[in-house]
N, CA and C atoms as a LAMMPS dump frame, in Angstrom:
ITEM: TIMESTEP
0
ITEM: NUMBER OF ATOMS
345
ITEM: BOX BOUNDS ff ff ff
-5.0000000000000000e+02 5.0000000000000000e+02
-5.0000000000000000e+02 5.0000000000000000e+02
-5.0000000000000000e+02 5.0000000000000000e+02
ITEM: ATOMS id mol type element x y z
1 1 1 N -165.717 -222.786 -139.518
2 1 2 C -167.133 -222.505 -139.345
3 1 3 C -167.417 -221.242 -140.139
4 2 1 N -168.303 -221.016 -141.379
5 2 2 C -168.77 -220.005 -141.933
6 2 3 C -169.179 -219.031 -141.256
7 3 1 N -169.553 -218.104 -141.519
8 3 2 C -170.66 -216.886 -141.314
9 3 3 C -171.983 -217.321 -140.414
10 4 1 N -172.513 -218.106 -141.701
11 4 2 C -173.877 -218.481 -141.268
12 4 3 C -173.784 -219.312 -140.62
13 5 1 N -173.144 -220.386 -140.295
14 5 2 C -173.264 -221.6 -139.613
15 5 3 C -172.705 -220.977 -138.109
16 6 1 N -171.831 -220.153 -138.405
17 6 2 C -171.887 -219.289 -136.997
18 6 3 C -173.443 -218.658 -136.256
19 7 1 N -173.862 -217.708 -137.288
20 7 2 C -174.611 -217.466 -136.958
21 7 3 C -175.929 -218.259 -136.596
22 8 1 N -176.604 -219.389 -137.102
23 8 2 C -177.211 -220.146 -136.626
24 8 3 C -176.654 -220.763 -135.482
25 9 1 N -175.575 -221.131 -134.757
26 9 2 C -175.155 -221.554 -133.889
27 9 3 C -175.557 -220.536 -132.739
28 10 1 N -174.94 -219.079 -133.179
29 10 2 C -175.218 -218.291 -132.017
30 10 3 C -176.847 -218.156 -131.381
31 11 1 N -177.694 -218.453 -132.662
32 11 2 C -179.285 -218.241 -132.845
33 11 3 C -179.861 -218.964 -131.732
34 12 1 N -179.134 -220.258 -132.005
35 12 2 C -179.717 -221.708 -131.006
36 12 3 C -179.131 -221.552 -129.728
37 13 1 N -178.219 -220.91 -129.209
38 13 2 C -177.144 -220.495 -127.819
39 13 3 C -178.4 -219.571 -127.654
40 14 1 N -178.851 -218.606 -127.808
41 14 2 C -179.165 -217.326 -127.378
42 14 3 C -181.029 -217.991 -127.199
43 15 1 N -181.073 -219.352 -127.972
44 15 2 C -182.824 -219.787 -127.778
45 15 3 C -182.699 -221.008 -126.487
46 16 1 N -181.551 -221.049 -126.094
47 16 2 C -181.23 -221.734 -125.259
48 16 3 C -181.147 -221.308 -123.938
49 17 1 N -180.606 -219.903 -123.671
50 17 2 C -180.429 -218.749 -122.891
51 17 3 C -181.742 -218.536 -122.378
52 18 1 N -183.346 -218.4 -123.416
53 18 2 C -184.508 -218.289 -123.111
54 18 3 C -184.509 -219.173 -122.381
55 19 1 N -184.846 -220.529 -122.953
56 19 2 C -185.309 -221.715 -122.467
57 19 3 C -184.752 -221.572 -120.906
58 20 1 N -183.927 -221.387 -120.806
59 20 2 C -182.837 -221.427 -119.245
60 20 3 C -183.862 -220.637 -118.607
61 21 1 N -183.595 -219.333 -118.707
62 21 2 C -185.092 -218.477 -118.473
63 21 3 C -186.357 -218.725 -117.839
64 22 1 N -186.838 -219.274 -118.962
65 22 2 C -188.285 -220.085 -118.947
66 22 3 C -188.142 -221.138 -117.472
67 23 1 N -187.157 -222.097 -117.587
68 23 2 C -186.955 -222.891 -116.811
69 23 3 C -186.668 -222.568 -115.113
70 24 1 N -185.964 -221.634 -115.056
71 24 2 C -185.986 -220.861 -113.753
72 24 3 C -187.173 -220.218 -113.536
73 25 1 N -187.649 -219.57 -114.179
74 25 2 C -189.495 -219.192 -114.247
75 25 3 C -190.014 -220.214 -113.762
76 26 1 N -190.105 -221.58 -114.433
77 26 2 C -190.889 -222.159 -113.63
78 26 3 C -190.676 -222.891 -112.382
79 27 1 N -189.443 -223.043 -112.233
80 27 2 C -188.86 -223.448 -110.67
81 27 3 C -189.239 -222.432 -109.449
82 28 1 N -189.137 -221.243 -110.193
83 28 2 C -189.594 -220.438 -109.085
84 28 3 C -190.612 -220.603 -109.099
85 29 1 N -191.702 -220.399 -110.217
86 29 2 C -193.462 -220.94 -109.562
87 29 3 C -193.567 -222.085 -108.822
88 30 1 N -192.859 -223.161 -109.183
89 30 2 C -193.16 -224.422 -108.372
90 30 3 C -193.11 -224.31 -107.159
91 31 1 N -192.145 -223.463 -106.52
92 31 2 C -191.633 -222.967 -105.394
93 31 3 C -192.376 -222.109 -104.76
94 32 1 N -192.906 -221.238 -104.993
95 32 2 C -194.269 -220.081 -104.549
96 32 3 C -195.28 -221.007 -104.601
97 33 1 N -195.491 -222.363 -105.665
98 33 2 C -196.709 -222.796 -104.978
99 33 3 C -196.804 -223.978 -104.491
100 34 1 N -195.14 -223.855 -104.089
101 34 2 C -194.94 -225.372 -102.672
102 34 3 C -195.21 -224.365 -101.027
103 35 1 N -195.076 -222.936 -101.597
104 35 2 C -195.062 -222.013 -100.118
105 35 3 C -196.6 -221.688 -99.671
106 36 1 N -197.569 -221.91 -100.411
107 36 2 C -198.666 -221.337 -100.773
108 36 3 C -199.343 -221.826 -99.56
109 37 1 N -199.714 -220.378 -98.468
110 37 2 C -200.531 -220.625 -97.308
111 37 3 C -201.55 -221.748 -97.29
112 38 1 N -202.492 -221.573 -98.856
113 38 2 C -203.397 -222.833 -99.181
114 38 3 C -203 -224.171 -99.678
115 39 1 N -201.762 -224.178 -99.337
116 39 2 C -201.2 -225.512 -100.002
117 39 3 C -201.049 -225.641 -101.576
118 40 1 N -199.985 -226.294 -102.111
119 40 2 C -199.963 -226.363 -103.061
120 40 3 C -201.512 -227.01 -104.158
121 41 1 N -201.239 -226.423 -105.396
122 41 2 C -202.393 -226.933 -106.054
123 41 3 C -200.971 -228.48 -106.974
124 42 1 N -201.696 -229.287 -106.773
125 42 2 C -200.988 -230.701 -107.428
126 42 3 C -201.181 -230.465 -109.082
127 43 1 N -202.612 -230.214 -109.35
128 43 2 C -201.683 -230.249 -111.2
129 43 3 C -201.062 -228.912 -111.265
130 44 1 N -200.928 -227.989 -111.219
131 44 2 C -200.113 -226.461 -111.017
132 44 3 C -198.511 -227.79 -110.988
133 45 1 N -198.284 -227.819 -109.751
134 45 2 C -197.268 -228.361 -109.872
135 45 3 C -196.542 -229.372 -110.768
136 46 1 N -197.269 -230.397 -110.968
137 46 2 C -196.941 -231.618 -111.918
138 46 3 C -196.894 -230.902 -113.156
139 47 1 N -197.646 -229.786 -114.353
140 47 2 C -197.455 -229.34 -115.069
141 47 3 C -195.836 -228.623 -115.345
142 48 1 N -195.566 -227.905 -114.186
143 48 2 C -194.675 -227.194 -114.177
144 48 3 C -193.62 -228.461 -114.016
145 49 1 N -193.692 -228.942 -113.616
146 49 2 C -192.594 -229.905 -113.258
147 49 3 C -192.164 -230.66 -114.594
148 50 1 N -193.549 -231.38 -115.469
149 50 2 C -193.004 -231.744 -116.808
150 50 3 C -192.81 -230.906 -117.572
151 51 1 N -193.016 -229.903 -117.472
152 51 2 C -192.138 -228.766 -118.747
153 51 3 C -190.615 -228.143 -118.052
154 52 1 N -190.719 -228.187 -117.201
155 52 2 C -189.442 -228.26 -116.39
156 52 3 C -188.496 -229.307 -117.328
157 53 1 N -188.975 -230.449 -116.921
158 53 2 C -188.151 -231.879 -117.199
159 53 3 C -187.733 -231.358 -118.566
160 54 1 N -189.005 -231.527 -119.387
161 54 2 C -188.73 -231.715 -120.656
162 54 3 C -187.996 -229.968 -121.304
163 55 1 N -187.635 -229.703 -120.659
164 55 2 C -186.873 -228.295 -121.196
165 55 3 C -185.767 -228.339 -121.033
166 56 1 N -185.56 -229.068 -119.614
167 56 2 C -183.951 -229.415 -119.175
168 56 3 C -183.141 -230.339 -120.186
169 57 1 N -184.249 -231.491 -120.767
170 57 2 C -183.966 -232.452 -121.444
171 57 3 C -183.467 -231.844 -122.743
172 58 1 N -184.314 -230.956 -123.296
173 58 2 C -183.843 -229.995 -124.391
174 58 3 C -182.987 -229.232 -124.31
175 59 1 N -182.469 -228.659 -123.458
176 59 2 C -181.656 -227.88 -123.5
177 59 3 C -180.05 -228.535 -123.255
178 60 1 N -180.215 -229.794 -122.389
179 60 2 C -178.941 -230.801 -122.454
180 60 3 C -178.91 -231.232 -123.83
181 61 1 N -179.727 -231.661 -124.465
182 61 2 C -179.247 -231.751 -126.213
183 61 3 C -178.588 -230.612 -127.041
184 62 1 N -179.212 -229.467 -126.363
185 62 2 C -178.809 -228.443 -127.716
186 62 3 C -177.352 -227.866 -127.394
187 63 1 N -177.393 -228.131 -126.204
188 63 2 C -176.266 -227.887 -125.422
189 63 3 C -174.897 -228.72 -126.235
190 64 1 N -175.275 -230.227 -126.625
191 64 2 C -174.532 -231.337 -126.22
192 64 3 C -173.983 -230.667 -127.705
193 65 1 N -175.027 -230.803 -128.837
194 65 2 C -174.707 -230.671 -130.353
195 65 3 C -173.855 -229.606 -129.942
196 66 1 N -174.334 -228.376 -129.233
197 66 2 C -173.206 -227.04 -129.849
198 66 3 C -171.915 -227.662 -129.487
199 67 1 N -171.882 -228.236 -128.379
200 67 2 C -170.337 -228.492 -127.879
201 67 3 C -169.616 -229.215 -129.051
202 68 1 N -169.946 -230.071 -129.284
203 68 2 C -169.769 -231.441 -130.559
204 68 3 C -169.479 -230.73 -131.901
205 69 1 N -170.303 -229.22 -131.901
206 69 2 C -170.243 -228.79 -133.618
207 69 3 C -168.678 -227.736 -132.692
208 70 1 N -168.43 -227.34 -131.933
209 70 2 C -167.798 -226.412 -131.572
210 70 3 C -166.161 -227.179 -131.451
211 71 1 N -166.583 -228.556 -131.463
212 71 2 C -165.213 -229.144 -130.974
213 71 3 C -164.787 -229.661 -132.56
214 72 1 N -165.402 -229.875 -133.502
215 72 2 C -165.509 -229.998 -135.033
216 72 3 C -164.806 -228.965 -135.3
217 73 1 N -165.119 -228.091 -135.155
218 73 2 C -164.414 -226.429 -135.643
219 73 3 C -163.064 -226.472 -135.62
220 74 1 N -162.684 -226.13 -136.636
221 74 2 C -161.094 -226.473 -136.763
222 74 3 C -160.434 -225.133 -137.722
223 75 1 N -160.311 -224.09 -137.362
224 75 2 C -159.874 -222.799 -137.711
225 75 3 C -159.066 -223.018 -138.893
226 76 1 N -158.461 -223.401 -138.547
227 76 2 C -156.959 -222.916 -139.429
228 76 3 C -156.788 -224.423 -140.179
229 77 1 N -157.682 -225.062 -140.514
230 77 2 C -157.419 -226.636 -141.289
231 77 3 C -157.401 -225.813 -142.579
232 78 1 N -157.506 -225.327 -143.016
233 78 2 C -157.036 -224.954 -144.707
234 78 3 C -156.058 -223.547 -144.439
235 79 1 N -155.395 -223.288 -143.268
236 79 2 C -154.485 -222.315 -143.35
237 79 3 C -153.602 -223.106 -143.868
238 80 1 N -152.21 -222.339 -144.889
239 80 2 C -151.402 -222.297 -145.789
240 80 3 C -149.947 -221.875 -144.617
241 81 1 N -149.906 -221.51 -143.185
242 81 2 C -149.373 -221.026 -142.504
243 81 3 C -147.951 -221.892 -142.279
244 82 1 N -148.039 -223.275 -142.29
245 82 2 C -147.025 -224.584 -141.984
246 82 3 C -146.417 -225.01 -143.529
247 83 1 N -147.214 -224.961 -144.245
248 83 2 C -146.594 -225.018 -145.528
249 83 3 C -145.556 -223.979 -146.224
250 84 1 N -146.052 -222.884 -145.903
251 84 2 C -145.113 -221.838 -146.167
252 84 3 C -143.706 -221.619 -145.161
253 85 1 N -144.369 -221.838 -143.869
254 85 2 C -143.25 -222.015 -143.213
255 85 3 C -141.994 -223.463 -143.143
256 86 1 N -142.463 -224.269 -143.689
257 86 2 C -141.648 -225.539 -144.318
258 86 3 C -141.092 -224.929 -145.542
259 87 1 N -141.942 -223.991 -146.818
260 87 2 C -141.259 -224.137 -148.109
261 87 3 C -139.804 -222.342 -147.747
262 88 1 N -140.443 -221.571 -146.468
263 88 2 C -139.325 -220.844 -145.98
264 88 3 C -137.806 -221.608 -145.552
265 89 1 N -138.196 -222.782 -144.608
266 89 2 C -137.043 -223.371 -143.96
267 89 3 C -136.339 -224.249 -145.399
268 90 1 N -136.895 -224.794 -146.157
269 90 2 C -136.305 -225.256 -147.566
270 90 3 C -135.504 -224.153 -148.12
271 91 1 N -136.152 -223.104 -148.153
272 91 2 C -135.849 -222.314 -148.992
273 91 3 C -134.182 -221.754 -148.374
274 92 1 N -134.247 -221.554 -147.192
275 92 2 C -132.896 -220.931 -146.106
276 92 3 C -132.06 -222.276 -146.439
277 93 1 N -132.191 -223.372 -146.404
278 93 2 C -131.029 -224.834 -146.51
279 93 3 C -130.682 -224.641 -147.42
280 94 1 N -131.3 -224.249 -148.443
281 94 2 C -130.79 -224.47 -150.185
282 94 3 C -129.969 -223.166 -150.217
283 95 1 N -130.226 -222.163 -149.9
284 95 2 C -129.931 -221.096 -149.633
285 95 3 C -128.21 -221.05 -149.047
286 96 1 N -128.152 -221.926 -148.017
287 96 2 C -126.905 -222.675 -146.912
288 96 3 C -125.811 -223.614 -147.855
289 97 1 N -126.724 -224.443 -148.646
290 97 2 C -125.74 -225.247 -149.682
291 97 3 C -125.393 -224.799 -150.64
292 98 1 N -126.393 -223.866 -150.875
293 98 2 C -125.527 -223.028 -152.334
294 98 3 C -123.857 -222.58 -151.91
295 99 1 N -124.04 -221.219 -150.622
296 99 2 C -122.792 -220.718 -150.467
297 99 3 C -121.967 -221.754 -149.657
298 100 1 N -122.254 -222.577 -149.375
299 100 2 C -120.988 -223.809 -149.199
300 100 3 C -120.221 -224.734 -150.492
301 101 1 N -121.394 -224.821 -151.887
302 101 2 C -121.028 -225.08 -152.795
303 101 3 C -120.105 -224.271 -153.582
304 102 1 N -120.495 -222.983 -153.312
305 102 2 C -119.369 -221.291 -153.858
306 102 3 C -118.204 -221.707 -153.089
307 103 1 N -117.951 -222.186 -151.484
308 103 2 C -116.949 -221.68 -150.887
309 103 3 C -116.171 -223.224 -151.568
310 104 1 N -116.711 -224.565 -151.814
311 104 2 C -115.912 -225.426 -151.998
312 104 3 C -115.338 -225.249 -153.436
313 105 1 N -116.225 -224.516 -154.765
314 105 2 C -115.467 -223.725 -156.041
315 105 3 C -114.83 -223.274 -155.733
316 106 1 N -114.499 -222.365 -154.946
317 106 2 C -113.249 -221.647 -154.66
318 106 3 C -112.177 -222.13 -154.315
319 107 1 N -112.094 -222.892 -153.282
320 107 2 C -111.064 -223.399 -152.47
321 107 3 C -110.61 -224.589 -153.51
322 108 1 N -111.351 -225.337 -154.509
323 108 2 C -111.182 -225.965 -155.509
324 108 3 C -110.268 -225.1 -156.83
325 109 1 N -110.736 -223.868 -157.046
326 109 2 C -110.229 -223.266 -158.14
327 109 3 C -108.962 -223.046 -157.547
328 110 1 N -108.143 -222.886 -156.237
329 110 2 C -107.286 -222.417 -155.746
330 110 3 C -105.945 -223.177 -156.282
331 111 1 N -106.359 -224.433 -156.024
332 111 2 C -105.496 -225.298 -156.555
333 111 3 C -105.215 -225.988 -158.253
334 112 1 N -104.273 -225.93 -158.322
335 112 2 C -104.184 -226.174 -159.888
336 112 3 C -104.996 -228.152 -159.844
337 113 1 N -104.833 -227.713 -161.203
338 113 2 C -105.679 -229.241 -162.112
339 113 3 C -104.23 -230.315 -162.083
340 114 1 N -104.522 -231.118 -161.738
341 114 2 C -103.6 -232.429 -162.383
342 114 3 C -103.673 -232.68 -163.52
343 115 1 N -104.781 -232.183 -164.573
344 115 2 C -104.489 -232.882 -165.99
345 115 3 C -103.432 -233.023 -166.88
């Protein structure tokens, strides 16, 4: 995930945070004017209630994408970290057969030639 694509991510988390906000705002009005000595006023309520809905509804989407772009995110897919550590462990074997190849010259030179 870039810079920016971070940062737009964080942009939409933190307009989401409002919305949450907003949304408890209006639960609590709905609520003060379900308590309301004069009884509730019915469109007061029904208003609040569809921007309620439809905020919740929005905010389960924006929610859903971040999760989805967040589970996409894959750090280390162009780290070099496993490759190097494979061309290290190559490097130590070859390293292993060389001085076994020295010790079998030797133990070879020890003995005379049949020719």
């Amino acid at each position: 995930m870039d810079p920016q694509t971070q940062n737009t991510s964080l942009q939409r988390l933190q307009n989401v945070e409002r919305r949450v906000v907003r949304v408890l705002e209006l639960a609590g009005g709905v609520m003060e004017e379900l308590a309301s000595p004069s009884g509730p006023k019915k469109e007061f309520v029904n208003s609040h209630c569809r921007e309620f809905m439809q905020s919740m509804k929005d905010i389960q989407g924006t929610l859903r994408e971040e999760i989805k772009s967040a589970c996409e995110y894959r750090p280390f897919e162009k780290c070099d970290y496993s490759a190097r550590i494979a061309n290290e462990i190559c490097f130590q074997k070859l390293e292993y057969v060389l001085t076994q190849l020295d010790d079998l010259k030797q133990t070879a030179d020890r003995y005379p030639s049949s020719d």
